[in-house]
C-alpha positions as CSV (number, residue, x, y, z in Angstrom):
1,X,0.0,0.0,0.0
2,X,2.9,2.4,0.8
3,X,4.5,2.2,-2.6
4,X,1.2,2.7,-4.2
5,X,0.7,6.3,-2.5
6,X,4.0,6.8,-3.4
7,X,3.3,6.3,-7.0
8,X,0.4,8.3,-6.7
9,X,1.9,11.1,-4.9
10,X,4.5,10.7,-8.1
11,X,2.1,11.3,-10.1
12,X,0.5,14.0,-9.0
13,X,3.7,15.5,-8.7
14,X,4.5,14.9,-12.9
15,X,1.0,15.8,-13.5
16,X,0.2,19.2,-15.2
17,X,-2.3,21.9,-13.9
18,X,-5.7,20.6,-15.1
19,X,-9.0,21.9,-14.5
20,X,-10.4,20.2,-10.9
21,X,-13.7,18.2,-11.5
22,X,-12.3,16.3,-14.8
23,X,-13.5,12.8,-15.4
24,X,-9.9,10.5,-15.8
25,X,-11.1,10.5,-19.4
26,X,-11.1,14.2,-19.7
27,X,-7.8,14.4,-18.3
28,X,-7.0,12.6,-21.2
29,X,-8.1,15.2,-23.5
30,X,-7.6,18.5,-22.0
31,X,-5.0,21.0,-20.5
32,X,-3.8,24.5,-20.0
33,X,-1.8,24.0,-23.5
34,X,-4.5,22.3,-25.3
35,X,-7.3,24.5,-23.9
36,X,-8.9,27.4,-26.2
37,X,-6.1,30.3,-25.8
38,X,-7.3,33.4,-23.9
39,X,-7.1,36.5,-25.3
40,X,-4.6,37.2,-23.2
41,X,-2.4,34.8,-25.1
42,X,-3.5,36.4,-28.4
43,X,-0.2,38.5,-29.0
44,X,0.6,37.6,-33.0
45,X,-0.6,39.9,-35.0
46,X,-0.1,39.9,-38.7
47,X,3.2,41.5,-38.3
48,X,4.2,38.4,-36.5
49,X,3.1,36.4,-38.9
50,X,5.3,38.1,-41.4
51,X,8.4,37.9,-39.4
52,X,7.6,34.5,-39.0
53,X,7.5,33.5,-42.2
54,X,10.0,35.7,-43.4
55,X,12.6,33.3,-40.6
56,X,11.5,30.2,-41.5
57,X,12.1,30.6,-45.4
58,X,15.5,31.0,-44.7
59,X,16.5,27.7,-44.1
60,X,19.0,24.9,-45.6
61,X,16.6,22.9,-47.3
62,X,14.3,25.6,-49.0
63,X,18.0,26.6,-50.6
64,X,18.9,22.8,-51.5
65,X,15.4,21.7,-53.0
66,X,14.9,25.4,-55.2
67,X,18.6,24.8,-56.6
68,X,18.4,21.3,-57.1
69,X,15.8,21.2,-59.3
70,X,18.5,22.8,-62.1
71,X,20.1,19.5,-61.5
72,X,16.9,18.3,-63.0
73,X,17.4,19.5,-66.1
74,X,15.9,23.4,-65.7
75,X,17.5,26.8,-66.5
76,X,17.6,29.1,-63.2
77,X,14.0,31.2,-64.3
78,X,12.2,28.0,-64.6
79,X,13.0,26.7,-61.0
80,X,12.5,30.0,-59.9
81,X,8.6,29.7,-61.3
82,X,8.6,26.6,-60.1
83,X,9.1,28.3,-56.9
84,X,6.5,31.1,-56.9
85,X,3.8,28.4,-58.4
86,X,4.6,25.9,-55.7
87,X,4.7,28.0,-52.3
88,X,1.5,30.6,-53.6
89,X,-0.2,27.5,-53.5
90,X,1.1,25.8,-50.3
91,X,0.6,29.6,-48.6
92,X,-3.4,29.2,-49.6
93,X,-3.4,26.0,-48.1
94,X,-1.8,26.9,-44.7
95,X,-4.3,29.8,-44.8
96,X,-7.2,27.2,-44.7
97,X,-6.2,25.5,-41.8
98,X,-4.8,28.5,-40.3
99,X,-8.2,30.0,-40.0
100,X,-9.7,27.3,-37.9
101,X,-6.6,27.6,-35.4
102,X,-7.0,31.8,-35.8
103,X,-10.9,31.8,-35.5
104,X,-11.4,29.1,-32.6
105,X,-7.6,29.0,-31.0
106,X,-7.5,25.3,-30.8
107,X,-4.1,23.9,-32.0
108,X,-4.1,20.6,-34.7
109,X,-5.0,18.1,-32.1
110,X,-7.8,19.8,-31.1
111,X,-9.1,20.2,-34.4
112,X,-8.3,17.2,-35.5
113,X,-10.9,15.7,-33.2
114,X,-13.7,17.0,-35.6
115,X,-13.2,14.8,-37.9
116,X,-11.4,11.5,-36.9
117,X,-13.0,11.3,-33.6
118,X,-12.3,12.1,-29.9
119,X,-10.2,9.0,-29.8
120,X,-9.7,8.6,-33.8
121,X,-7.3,12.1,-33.7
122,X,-4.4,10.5,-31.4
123,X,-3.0,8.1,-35.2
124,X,-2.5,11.7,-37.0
125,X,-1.7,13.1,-33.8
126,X,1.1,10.3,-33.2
127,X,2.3,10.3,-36.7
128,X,2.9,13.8,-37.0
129,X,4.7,14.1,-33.8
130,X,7.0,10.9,-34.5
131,X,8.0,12.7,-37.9
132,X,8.9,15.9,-36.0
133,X,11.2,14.1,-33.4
134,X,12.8,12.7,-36.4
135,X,13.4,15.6,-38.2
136,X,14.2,17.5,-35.3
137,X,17.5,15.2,-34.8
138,X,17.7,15.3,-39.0
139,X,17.6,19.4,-38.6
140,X,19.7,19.6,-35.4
141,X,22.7,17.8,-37.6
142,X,22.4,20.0,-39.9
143,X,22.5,22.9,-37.6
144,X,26.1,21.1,-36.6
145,X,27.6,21.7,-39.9
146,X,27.0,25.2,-39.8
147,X,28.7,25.1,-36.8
148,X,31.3,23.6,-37.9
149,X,32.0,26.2,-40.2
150,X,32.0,28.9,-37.9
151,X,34.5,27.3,-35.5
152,X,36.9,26.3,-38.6
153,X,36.6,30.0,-39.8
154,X,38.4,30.9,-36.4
155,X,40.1,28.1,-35.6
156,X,41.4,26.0,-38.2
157,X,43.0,23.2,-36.8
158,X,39.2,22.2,-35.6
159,X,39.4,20.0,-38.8
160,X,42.0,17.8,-37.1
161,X,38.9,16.4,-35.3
162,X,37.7,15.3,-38.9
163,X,37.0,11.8,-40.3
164,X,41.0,11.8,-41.6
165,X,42.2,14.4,-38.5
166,X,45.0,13.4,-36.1
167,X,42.6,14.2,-33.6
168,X,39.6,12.1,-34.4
169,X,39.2,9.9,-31.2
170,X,36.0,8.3,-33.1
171,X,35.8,5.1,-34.9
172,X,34.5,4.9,-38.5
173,X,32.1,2.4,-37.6
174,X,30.5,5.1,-35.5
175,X,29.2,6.6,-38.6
176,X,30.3,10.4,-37.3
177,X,33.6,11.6,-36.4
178,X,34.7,13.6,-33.3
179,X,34.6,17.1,-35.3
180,X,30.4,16.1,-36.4
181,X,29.7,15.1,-33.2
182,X,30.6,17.8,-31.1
183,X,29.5,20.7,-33.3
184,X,25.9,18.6,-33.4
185,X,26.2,18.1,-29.8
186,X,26.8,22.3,-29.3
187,X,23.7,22.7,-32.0
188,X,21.5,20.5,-29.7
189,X,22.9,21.9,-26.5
190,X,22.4,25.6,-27.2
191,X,18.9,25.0,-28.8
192,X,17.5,23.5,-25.0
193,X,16.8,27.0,-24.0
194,X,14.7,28.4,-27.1
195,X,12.8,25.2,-26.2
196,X,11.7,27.0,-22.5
197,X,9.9,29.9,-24.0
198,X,6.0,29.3,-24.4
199,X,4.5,29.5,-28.0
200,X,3.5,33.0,-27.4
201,X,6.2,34.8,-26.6
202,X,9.3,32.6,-29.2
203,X,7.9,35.2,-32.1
204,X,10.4,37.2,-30.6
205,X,13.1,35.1,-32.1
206,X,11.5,34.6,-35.3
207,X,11.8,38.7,-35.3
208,X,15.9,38.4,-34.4
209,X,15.8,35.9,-37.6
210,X,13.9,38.0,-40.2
211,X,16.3,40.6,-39.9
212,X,19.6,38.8,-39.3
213,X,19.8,36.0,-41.6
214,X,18.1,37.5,-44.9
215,X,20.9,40.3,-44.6
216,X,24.0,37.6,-44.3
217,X,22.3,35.5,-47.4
218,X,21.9,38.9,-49.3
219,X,26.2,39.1,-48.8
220,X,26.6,35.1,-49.4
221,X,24.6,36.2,-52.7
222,X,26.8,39.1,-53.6
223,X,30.0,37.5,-52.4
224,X,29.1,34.6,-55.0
225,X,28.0,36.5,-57.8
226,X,32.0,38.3,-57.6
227,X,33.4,35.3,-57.7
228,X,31.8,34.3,-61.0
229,X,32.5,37.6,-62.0
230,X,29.3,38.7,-61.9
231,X,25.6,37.0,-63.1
232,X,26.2,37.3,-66.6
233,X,27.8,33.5,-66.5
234,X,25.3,32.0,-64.3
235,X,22.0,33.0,-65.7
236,X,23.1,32.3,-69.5
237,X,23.4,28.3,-68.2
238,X,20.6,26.7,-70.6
239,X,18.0,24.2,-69.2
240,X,19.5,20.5,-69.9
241,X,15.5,19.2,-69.9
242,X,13.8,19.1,-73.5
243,X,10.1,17.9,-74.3
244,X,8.1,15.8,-71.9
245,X,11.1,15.6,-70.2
246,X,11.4,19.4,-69.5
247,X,7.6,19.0,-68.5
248,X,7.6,16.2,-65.8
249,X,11.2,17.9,-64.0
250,X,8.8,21.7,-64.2
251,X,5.5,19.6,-62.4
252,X,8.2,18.0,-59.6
253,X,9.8,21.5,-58.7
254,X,6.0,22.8,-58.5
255,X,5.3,19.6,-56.0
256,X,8.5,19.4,-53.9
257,X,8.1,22.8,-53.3
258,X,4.8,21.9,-51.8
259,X,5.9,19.2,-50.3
260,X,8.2,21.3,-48.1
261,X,5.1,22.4,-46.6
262,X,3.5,19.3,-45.9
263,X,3.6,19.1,-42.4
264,X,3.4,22.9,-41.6
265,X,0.0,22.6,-43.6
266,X,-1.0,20.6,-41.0
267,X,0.1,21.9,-37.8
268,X,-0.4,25.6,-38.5
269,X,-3.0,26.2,-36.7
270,X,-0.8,25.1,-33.5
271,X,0.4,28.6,-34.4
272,X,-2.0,30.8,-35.9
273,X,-4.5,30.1,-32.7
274,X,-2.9,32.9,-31.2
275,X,-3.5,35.3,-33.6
276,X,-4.9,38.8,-32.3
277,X,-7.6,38.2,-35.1
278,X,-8.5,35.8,-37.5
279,X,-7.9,37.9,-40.1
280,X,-4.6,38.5,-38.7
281,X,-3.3,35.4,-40.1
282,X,-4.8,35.3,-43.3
283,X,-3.2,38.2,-45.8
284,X,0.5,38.0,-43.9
285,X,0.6,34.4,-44.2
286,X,-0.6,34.3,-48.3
287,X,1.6,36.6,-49.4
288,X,4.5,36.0,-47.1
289,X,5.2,32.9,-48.3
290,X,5.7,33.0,-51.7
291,X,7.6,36.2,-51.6
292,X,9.5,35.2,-48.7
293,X,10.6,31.8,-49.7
294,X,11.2,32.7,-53.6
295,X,13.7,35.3,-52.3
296,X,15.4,33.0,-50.6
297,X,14.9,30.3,-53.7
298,X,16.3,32.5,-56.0
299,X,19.3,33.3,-54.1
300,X,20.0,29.6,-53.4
301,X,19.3,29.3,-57.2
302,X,21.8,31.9,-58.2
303,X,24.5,31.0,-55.6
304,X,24.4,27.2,-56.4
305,X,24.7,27.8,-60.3
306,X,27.7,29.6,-59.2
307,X,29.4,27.2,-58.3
308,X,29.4,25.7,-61.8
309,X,31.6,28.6,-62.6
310,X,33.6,29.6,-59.7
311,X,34.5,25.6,-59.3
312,X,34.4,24.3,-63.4
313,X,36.3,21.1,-62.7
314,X,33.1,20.3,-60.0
315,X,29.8,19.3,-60.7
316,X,26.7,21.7,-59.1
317,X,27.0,22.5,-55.5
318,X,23.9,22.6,-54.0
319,X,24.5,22.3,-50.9
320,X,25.3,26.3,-49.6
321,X,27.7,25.1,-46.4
322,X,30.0,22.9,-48.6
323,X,30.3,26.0,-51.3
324,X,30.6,27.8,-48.3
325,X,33.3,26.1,-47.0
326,X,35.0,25.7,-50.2
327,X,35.5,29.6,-49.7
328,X,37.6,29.0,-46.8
329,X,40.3,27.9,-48.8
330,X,43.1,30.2,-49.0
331,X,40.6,32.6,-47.6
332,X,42.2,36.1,-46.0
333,X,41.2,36.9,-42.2
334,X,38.3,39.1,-44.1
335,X,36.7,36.2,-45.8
336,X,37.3,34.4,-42.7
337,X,34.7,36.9,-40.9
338,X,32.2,37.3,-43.5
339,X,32.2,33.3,-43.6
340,X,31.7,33.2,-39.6
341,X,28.7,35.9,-40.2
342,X,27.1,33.5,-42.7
343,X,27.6,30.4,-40.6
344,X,26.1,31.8,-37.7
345,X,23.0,33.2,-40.0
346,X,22.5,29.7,-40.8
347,X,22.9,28.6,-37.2
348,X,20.4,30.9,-36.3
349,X,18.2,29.7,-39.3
350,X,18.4,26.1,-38.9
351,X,17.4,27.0,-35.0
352,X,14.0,28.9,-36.2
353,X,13.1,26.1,-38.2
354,X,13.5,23.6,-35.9
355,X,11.8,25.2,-33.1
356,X,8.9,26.3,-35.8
357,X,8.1,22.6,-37.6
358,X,9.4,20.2,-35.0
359,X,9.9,21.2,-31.6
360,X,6.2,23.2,-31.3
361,X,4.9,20.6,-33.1
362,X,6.2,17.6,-31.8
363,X,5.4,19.0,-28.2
364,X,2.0,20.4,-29.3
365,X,1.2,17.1,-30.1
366,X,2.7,15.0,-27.5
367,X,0.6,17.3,-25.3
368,X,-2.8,16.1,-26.7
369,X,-1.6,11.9,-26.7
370,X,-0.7,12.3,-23.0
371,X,-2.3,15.6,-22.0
372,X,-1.9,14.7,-17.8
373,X,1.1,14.5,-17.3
374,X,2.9,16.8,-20.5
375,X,2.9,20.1,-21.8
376,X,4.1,21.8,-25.1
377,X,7.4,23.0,-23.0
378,X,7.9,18.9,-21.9
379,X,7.2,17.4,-24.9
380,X,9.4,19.9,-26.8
381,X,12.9,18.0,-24.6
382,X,11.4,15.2,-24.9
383,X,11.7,15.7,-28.8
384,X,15.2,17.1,-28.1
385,X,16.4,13.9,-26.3
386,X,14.5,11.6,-28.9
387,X,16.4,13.9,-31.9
388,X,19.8,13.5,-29.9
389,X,19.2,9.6,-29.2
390,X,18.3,8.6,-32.6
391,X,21.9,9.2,-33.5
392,X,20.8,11.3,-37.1
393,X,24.3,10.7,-38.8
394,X,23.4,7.2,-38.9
395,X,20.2,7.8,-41.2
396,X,22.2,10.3,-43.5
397,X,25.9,8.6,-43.6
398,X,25.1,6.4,-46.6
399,X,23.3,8.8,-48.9
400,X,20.1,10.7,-48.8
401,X,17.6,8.5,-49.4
402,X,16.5,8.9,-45.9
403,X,16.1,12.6,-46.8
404,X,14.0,11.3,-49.6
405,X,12.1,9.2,-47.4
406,X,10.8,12.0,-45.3
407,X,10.1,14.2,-48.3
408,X,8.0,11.6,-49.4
409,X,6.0,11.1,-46.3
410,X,4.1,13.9,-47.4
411,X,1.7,11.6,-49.4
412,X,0.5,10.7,-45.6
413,X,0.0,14.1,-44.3
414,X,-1.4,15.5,-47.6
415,X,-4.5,12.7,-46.4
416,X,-5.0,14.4,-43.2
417,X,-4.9,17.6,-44.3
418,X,-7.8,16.9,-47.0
419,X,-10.2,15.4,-44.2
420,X,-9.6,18.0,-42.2
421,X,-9.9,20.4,-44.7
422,X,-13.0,19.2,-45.9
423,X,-14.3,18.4,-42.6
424,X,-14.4,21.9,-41.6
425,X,-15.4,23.9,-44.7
426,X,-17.7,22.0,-46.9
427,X,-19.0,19.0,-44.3
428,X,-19.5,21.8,-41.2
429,X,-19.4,24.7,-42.6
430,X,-17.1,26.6,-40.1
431,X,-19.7,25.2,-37.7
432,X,-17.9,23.6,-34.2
433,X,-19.4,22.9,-31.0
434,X,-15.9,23.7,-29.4
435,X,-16.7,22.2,-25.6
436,X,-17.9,18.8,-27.0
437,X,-14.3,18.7,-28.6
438,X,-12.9,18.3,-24.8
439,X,-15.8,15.8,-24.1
440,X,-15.7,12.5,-23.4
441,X,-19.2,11.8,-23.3
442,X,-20.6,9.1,-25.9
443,X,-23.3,12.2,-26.7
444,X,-20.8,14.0,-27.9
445,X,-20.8,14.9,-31.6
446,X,-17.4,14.1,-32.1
447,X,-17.5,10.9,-30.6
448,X,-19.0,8.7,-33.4
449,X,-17.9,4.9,-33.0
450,X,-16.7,4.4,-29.3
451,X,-14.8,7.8,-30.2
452,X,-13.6,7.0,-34.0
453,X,-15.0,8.1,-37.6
454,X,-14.9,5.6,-39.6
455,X,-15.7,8.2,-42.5
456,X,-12.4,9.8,-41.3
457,X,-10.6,6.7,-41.5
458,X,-12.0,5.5,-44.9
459,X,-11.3,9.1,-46.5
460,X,-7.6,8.9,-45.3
461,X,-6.6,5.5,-46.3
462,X,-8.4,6.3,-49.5
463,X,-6.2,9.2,-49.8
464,X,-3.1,7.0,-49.3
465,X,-3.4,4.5,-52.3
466,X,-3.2,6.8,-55.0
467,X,0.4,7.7,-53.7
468,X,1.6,4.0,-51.9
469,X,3.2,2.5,-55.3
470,X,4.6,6.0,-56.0
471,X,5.9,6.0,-52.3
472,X,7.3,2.6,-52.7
473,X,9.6,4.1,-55.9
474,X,10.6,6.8,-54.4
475,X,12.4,5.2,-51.5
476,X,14.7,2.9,-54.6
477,X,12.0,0.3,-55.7
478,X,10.9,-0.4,-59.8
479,X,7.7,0.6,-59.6
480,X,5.4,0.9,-63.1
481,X,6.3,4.3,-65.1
482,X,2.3,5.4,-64.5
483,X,2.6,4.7,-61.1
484,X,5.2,7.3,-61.0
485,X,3.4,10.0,-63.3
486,X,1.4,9.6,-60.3
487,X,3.2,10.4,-58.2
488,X,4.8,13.2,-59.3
489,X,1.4,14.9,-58.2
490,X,1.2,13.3,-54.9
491,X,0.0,16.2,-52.7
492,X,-2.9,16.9,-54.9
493,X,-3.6,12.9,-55.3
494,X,-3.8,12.4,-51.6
495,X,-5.4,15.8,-50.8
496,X,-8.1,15.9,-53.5
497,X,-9.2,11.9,-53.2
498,X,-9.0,12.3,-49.2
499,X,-11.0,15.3,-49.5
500,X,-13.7,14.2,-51.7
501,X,-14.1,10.7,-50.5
502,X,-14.6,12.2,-46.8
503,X,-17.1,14.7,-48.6
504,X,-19.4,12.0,-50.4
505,X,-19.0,9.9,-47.0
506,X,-20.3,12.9,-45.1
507,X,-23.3,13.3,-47.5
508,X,-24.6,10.0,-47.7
509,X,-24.0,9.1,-44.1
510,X,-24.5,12.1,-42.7
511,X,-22.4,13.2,-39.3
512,X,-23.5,15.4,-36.3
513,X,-23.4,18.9,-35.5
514,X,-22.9,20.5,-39.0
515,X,-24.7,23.4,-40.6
516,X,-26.9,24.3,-43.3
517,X,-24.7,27.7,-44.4
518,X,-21.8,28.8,-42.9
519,X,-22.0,29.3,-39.6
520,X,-18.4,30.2,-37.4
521,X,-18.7,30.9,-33.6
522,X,-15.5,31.5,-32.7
523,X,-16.6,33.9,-29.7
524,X,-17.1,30.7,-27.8
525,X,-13.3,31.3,-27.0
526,X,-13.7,34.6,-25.7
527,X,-15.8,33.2,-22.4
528,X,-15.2,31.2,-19.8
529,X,-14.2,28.1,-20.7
530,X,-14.7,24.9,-18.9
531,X,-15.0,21.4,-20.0
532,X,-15.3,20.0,-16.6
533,X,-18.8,18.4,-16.6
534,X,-21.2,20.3,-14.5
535,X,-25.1,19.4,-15.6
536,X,-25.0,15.2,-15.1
537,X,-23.0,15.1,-18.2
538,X,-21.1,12.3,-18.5
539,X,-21.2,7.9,-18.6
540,X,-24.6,7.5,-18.2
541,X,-26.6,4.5,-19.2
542,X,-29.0,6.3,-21.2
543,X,-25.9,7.9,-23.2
544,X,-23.3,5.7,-22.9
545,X,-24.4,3.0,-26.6
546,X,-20.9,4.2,-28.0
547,X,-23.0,4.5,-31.4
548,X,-22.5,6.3,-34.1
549,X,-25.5,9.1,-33.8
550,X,-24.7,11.3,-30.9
551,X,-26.4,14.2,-32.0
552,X,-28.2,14.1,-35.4
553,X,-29.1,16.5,-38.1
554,X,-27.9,19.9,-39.3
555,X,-27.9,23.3,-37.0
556,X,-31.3,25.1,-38.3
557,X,-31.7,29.2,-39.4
558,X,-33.2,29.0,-36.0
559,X,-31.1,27.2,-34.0
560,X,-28.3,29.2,-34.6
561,X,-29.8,32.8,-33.8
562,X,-30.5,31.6,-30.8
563,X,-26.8,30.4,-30.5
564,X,-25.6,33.6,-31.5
565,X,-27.5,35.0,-28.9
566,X,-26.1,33.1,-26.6
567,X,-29.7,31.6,-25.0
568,X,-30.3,28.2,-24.1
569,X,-30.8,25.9,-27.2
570,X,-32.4,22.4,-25.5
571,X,-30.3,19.5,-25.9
572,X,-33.0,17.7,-27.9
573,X,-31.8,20.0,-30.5
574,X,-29.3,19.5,-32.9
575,X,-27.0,21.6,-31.7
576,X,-27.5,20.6,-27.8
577,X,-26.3,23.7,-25.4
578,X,-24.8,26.5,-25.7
579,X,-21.9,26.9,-23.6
């Protein structure tokens, strides 16, 4: 009996502040961090956003996947299309999800519930936050290389530590070498404390980033652009692509481009839920995108061609930290600095982005599939120690097909994204009961079967196999030539067929709580919220069939003045009460 107190006093030491009067199921559903933020919480406004934005499109990878699609066979202009086509239309979708984050300032979890269930959310939940721990550690070693080159630019015999250095004290079955491993282990280190601040109040580094590291890639750019002996050479480079061939390389810039959004699609309103106003997110997120992230395409476009003519005997370099480093060669004390400067803007960068799209996320997340006893700031080390455990250099030593593997992962997310999508703007129509999303209860509208929709479920998987035989290629199988046309548009296949197939579901087996035109209540944030269950709510027998029904029907003209209105609607209606 004594070590079972002792558990429990344990536990209720780990646990998080919670509401008092929650059900042990509800505890499994809510906290402070998965709650409806209060407006005093609201402090992004759409300058915010732009800052944001602006930061996070200055990152490693945006630069490798805009220049590598020359190696593709297309002259520098047609990337760069390729580039404005691809993120306008990735901005519009992060603007749709955004707005159900920006209007009822619930994060992805949250809204996830809608439309796979009470208990149905937790598989996107879990796979979204199992691809952020991953690409947190994938992120993080990247973060190491820039370090790397800031430390060689002062001290140069820090390449001794190297795979070939005197000073390597690591084996080369370790897959790493003393050098990799300790500037990834300083990346990781000095990233623990950005993971402290809450969600609210990290914009301020995004702000630090949008000014810093856009000016030291505007000097990478001119520096680059002398050394060729200015852009005359680099943008006369023809396309190497021709015909069909020229066509198929312009559709996969469009979709990798997209594809780079993927998971930010998803999770953005884990973000944009703090917006002042909805409509604070909206404009500075559409047009920030594209602008922002072709700037920084078309300088990792430019710089990477380059390379072709600073360095003829190489082949592209499209990686900017080995160009980068290439420039330390013989370099003067000057070059030395302005190489430091550049490192540390892409220190800095790879640390936005991995606090943006993994850390948040992966926390955000891991605070909805254990909600008692974690919180966003928790399940952000917890990603940290997973990233720093899974020993990244092991997944990228060989090549980067594991690279590929994770870009490709977007077919999965591109599934969620179009039930949720769909869910919330042509099923509901804006229209959420945003209390029952916290509830437990079997009369709950979101609770369907024993708390998962099937309809959900079918829409996603459905989704999926348009994309699976293309997936299969793209990780290094022979897969059919069709299979990979396919492919090629695997964000649309898996968005549109998710979308529509959880559309036609919703219409012929029609779900609760929806409404008849559109219909947003958002002000249901504003108040007082509680979830705890405080009119005989709850496991009753009379409720408790764990069917499918819950609440029938469609909210009526009626029905939702009187919501509006905030007066009692009776909970033989089909909207229940208003809270």
């Amino acid at each position: 009996m004594a070590s079972k107190e002792k558990v429990k006093v344990w536990a209720r030491k780990l646990a998080v502040e919670s509401e008092p009067g929650l059900t042990n199921a509800q505890l499994m559903l809510t906290n402070y961090d998965l709650k409806p933020v209060e407006p005093e919480r609201r402090q992004w406004g759409p300058w915010n956003f732009v800052g944001f934005w602006v930061a996070d499109s200055f990152n490693i990878n945006t630069w490798m996947i805009s220049s590598s699609m020359i190696a593709n066979g297309l002259s520098w202009w047609q990337s760069w299309l390729c580039v404005w086509i691809g993120y306008s239309i990735a901005a519009c979708f992060i603007c749709l999800t955004g707005r159900i984050g920006a209007t009822y300032h619930i994060s992805f979890p949250v809204v996830a519930r809608s439309s796979f269930g009470i208990w149905g959310s937790l598989w996107p939940v879990f796979n979204r936050a199992a691809m952020a721990c991953i690409w947190y550690g994938v992120q993080a070693w990247i973060g190491g290389q820039c370090v790397t080159l800031m430390i060689r630019s002062i001290w140069t015999a820090y390449a001794e530590l190297g795979q070939d250095g005197p000073r390597n004290s690591m084996p080369v079955s370790s897959g790493t070498n003393t050098m990799d491993f300790l500037s990834f282990f300083l990346f990781w280190a000095g990233s623990l404390p950005a993971i402290w601040f809450p969600v609210h109040k990290i914009r301020h580094l995004f702000t630090v980033k949008a000014y810093f590291v856009p000016a030291a890639a505007i000097v990478y750019f001119g520096w680059a652009i002398g050394r060729a002996d200015g852009i005359g050479p680099i943008v006369h480079q023809p396309a190497e692509a021709r015909g069909s061939a020229l066509a198929w390389a312009f559709v996969s810039g469009v979709m990798s481009s997209i594809a780079n959004f993927a998971t930010l699609i998803v999770n953005d309103p884990d973000f944009s839920r703090f917006a002042i106003k909805p409509r604070d997110q909206l404009w500075s997120q559409l047009f920030t995108i594209p602008c922002g992230f072709a700037f920084t395409s078309f300088i990792g476009i430019i710089v990477s061609s380059s390379s072709k003519v600073i360095f003829p005997d190489q082949d592209y370099i499209w990686n900017p930290l080995t160009l980068l480093g290439m420039f330390l060669e013989n370099a003067s004390s000057a070059e030395r600095f302005a190489v430091f400067i550049i490192a540390a803007a892409f220190t800095l960068a790879q640390l936005g982005t991995n606090i943006a799209a993994n850390s948040i996320s992966a926390g955000t997340d891991m605070t909805a599939l254990l909600p008692r006893f974690l919180n966003i700031r928790r399940g952000g080390y917890i990603c940290a120690a997973v990233g720093l455990a899974m020993c990244p250099w092991n997944l990228l030593k060989d090549s980067n097909s594991f690279t590929t593997y994770l870009s490709a992962y977007s077919v999965f997310l591109s599934s969620i994204a179009g039930v949720i999508i769909s869910d919330y703007y042509f099923v509901r129509k804006g229209y959420l009961e945003l209390k029952e999303l916290y509830s437990a209860s079997p009369s709950s509208p979101y609770f369907y079967w024993f708390g998962w929709s099937w309809r959900g479920y079918a829409a996603y998987i459905a989704g999926i196999l348009p994309n699976i035989v293309g997936f299969v290629g793209a990780i290094g199988k022979p897969i059919p030539i069709g299979a990979a046309y396919v492919y090629r548009l695997n964000f649309f296949a898996g968005f549109i067929v998710a979308s529509l197939v959880y559309w036609l579901l919703c219409k012929y087996f029609p779900i609760p709580a929806v409404s008849d035109r559109w219909f947003e209540q958002g002000e249901a944030a504003d108040r007082a919220f509680s979830v705890a269950y405080t009119d005989g709510q709850g496991y009753d027998e009379e409720r408790s069939s764990g069917s499918d029904h819950g609440r029938s029907g469609k909210v009526k003209e009626a029905e939702l003045y009187a919501v509006n209105q905030k007066s009692t609607v009776h909970e033989e209606t089909t909207v229940g009460k208003a809270y």
